[in-house]
C-alpha positions in Angstrom: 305.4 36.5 148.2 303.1 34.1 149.4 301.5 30.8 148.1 299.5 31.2 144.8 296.2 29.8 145.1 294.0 28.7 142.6 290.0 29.0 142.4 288.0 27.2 140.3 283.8 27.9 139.1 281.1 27.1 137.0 278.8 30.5 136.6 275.9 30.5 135.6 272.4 32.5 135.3 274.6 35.0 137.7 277.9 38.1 137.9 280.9 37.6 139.1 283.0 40.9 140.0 286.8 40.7 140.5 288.5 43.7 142.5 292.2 44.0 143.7 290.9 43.4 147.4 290.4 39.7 146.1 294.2 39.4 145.2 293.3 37.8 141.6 296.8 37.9 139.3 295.4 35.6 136.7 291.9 35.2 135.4 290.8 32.8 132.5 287.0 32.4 131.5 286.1 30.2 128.5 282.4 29.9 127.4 281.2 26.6 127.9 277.6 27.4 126.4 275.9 30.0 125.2 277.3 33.7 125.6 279.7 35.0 128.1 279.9 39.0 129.0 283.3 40.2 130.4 283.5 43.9 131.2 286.1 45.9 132.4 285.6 49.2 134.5 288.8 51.0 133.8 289.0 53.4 130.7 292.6 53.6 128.2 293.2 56.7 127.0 290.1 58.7 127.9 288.2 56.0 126.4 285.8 53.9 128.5 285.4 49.7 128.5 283.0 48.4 126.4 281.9 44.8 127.8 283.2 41.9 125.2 281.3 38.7 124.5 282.2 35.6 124.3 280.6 32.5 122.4 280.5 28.9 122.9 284.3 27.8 122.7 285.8 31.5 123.2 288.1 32.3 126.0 290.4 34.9 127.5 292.8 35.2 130.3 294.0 38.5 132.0 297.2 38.7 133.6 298.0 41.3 136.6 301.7 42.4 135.8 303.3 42.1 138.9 301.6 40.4 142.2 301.1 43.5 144.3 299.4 44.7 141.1 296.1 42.4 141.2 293.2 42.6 138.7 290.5 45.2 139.6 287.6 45.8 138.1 286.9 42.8 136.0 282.7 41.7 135.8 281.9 38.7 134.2 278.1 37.8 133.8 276.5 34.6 132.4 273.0 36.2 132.1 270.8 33.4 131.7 270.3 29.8 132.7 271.4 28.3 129.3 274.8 30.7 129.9 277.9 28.6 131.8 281.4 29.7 132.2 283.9 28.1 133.5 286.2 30.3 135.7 290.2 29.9 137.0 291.0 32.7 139.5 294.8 32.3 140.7 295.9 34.8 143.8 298.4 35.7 145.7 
């Protein structure tokens, strides 16, 4: 296993799209202001994601379960200028 490295941003008024090519094993987004979408693209028992939303002060973090196991299709959007997340990516 190699180094973990850690990636930190401010979004807003754009989408950021996490896929296992980017080696992500931990991701936390809090909202910092306004409203925060996070959508998954996989589906759990023949259901399909439904995007969550976050408000001012709400946060979550997804953990990959093992490293060669990263986080894949994970879309966070801060849709408008008054929307700001802040963002930790850690990867492997």
């Amino acid at each position: 296993m190699g180094a973990t490295n850690v990636w930190t941003y401010t979004l807003t008024n754009d989408t950021l799209s996490v896929a296992a090519s980017d080696n992500a094993v931990r991701l936390s987004v809090i909202s910092r202001l306004g409203t925060i979408t996070v959508a998954g693209s996989g589906s759990f028992q023949g259901i399909a994601s439904d995007p969550v939303t976050l408000n001012e002060g709400q946060g979550v973090t997804i953990t990959a379960s093992v490293v060669s196991n990263p986080i894949d299709g994970v879309t966070i959007t801060a849709g408008t200028s008054g929307d700001i997340a802040e963002i930790i990516i850690s990867s492997s």
